[in-house]
C-alpha positions in Angstrom: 24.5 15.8 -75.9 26.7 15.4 -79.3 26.5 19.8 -79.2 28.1 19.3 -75.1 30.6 16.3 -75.9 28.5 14.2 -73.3 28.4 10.8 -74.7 27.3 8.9 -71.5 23.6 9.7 -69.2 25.0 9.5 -66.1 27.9 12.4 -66.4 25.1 14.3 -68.0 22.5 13.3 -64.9 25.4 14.4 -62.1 25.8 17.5 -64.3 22.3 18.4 -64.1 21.8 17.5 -60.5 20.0 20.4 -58.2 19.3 22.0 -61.2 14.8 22.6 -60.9 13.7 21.4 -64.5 12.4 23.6 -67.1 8.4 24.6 -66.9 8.1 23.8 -70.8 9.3 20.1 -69.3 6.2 19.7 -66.7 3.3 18.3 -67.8 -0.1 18.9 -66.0 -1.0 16.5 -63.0 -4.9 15.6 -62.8 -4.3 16.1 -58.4 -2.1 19.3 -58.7 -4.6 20.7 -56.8 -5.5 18.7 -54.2 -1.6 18.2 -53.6 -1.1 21.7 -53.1 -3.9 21.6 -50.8 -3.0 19.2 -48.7 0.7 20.7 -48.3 -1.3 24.2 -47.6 -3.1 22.4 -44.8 -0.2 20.3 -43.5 1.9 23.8 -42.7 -1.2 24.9 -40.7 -0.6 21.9 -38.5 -3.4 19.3 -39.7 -2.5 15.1 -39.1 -2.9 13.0 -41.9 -6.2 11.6 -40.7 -7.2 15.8 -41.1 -6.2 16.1 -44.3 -7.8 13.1 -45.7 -11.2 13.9 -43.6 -10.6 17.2 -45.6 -9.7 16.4 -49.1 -11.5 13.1 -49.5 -8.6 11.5 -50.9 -6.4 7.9 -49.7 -4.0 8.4 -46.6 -1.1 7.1 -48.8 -1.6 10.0 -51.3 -1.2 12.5 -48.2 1.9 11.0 -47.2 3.6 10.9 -50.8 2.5 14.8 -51.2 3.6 16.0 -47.8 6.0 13.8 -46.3 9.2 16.0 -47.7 7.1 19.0 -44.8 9.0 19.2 -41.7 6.9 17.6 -38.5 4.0 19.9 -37.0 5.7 20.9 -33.3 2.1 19.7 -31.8 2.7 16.2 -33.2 6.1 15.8 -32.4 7.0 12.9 -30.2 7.6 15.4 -27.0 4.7 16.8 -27.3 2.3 14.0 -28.3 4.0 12.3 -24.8 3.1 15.6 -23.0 -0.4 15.5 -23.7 -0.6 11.7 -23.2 0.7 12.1 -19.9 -1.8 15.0 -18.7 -4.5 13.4 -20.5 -3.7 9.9 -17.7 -3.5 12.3 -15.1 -7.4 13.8 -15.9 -8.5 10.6 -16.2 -7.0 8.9 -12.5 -8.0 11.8 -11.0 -11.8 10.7 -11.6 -10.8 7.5 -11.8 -9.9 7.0 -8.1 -12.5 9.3 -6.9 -14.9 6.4 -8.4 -13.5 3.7 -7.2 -12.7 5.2 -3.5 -16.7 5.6 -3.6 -17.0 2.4 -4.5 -14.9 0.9 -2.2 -16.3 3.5 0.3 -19.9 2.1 -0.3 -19.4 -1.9 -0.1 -16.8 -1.1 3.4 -19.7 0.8 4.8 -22.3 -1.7 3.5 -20.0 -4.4 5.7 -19.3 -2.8 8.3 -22.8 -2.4 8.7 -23.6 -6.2 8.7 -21.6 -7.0 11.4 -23.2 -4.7 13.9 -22.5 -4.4 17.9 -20.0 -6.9 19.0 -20.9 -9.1 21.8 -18.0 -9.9 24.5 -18.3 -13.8 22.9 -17.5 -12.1 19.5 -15.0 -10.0 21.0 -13.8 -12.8 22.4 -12.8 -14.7 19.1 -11.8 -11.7 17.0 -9.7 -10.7 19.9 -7.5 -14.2 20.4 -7.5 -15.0 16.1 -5.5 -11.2 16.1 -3.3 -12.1 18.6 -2.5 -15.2 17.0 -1.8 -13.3 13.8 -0.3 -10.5 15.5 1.4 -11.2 18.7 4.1 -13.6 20.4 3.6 -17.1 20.4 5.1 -20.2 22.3 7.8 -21.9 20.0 9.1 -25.8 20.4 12.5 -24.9 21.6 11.0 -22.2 23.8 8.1 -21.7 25.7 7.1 -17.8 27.3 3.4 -18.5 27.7 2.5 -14.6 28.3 0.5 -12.0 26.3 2.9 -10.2 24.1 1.3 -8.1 21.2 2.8 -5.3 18.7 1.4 -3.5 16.0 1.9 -0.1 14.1 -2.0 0.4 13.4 -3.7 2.5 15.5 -7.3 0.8 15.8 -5.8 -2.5 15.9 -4.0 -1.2 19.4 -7.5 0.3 20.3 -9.2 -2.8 19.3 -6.9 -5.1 21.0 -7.0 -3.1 24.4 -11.3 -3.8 24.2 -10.3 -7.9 23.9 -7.9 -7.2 27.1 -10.6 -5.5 28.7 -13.1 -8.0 28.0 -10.7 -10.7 29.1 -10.6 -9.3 32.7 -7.3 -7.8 32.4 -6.7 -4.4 34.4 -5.0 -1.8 33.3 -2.1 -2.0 36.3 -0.9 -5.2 34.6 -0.2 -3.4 31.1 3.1 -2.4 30.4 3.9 -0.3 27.0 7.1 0.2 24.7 7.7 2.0 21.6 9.2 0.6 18.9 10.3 3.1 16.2 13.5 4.4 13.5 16.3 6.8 15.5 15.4 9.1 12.5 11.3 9.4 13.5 10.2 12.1 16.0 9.9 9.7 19.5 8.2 12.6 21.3 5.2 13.0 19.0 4.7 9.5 18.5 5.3 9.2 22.6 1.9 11.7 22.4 0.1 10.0 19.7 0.3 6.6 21.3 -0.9 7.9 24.9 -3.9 9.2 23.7 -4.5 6.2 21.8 -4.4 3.7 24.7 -6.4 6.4 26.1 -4.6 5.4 30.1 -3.1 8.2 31.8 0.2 7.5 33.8 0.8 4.5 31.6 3.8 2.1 32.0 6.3 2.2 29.3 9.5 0.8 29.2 12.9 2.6 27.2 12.2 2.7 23.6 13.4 0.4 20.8 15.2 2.1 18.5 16.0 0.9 15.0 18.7 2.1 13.8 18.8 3.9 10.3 20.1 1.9 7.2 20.8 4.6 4.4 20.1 1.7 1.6 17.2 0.8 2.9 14.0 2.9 0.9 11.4 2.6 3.6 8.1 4.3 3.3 6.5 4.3 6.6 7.8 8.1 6.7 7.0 11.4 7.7 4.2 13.2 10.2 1.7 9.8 10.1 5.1 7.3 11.3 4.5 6.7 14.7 6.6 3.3 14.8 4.8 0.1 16.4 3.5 -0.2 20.3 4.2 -2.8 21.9 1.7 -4.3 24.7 3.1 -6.5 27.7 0.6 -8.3 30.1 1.9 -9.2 33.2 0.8 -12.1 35.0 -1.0 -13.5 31.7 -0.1 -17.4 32.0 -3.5 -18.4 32.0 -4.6 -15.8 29.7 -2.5 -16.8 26.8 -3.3 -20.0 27.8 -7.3 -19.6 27.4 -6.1 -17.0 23.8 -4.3 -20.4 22.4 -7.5 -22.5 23.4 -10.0 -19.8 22.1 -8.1 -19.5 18.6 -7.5 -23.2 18.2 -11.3 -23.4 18.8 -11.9 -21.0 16.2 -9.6 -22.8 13.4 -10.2 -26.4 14.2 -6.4 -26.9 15.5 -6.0 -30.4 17.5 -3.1 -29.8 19.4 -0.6 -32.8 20.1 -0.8 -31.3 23.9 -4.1 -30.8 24.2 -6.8 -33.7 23.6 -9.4 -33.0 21.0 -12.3 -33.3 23.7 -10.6 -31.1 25.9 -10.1 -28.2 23.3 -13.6 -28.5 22.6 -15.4 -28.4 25.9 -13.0 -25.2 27.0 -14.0 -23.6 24.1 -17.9 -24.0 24.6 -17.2 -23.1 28.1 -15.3 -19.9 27.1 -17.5 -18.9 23.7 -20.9 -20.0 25.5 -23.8 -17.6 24.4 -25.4 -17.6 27.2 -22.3 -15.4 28.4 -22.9 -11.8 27.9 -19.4 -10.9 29.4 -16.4 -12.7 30.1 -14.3 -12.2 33.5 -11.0 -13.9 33.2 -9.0 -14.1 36.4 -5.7 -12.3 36.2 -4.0 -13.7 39.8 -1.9 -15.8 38.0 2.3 -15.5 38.5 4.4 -15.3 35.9 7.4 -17.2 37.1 11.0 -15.3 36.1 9.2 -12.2 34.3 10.7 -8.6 35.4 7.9 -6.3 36.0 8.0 -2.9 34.1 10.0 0.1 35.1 7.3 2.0 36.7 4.2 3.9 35.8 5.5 7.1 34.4 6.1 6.8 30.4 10.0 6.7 30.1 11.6 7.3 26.7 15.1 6.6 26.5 17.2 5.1 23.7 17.7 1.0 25.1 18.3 -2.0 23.6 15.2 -3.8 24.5 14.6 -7.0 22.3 11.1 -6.9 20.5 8.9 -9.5 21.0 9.4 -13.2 19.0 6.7 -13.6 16.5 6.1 -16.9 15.1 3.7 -18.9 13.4 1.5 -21.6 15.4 
């Protein structure tokens, strides 16, 4: 330093800075070799959990010899998230096919405990879906007529056995589509036909929603088929005997119909002694328009959909 005129360390260390040190000035490292190793095997693309299955030496020794290496491609961030992602998508996709056997096996296994249904069990299951599903009197305004609409297709088919079983012909059905302006009316004018299964049904104009661009619906493409709607005419006494068979069914004591009352209709109705059911259908519905013929007519209308409330 006294042969340079440096008096002071730190213009000397900024002088020598970037400069590689002298070999004479290295002195021998008892892991030179193993660090060398490691930085060998950390270019060929090894993890630090590699390298230290490899060398046999502490994680934080790896680190300190390689960390200065630039970042494998295979275990940078991109592609560690690649292979996370595909590796989710192996696994779901024998993943679901487990559980969809699963829930395949105990929906067989139940379906096979309940069996034939008799008309008494038809009967029950028939008015508790209707109460769930269809129109229903309201305080401030009373219809007293069989209105159900659903978009399920073997709920339709279901509900068309109860009505069946009830006594009700097929003249006193009337039918209406309810479905988005931006749906396909004719194919879904097809699909419901053949499920009712009733050639020259009566339909009435279509409902049409109209289409709300903000609105992210899902009930889209080839299986929409919108909800059918199923009218009974003359079906005073009908809904009458659906309210007493579901109150039956869930213990309701209705403030207009006695306790006693409710129960002696309903072991009249549910008896099972009955093996089928014939309900008289020559009741009037005062001030109820009938339908608009028997030819299906699909035509964009303004018909109101049915009022669904809860008992």
């Amino acid at each position: 330093m006294e042969i340079l005129g440096v008096r002071n360390n730190d213009v000397l260390t900024d002088a020598l800075r970037g400069e590689p040190p002298p070999e004479w000035t290295r002195r021998p490292n008892a892991k030179d070799d193993l660090r060398g190793r490691a930085r060998e095997l950390r270019t060929q693309g090894m993890d630090y959990d590699e390298i230290v299955a490899e060398l046999g030496v502490s994680k934080s020794s790896v680190s300190l010899w390689v960390r200065d290496l630039p970042l494998p491609e295979h275990l940078r961030y991109e592609s560690c998230r690649q292979r996370q992602v595909a590796g989710l998508a192996r696994y779901w996709v024998q993943e679901r096919e487990l559980r969809e056997a699963a829930r395949v096996a105990v929906s067989t296994a139940a379906a096979n405990e309940i069996g034939h249904l008799t008309d008494r069990e038809i009967l029950i299951a028939g008015s508790i879906a209707y109460w769930c599903e269809g129109a229903k009197n309201k305080p401030h305004r009373r219809s007293d007529r069989i209105d159900f609409i659903n978009s399920d297709p073997l709920m339709i088919k279901f509900f068309m056995r109860f009505l069946q079983t009830a006594g009700v012909t097929k003249d006193r059905l009337v039918f209406q589509i309810s479905i988005h302006e931006t749906a396909d009316l004719a194919a879904a004018q097809r699909f419901w036909l053949e499920t009712i299964g009733i050639e020259g049904a009566r339909f009435n104009s279509p409902v049409i929603k109209r289409h709300r661009p903000r609105t992210v619906r899902k009930n889209t493409g080839a299986d929409y088929h919108g909800c059918l709607r199923i009218q009974v005419r003359r079906s005073i006494r009908l809904y009458r005997q659906v309210e007493g068979w579901a109150s039956a069914v869930m213990m309701i004591r209705s403030s207009r119909i006695g306790p006693d009352k409710v129960t002696t209709q309903a072991a009249n109705r549910l008896s099972p002694d009955r093996s089928t059911t014939s309900l008289p259908g020559g009741d009037s519905n005062t001030g109820r328009a009938p339908g608009r013929g028997f030819e299906p007519r699909f035509t964009h209308g303004t018909a109101a959909r049915p009022s669904i409330a809860s008992p």
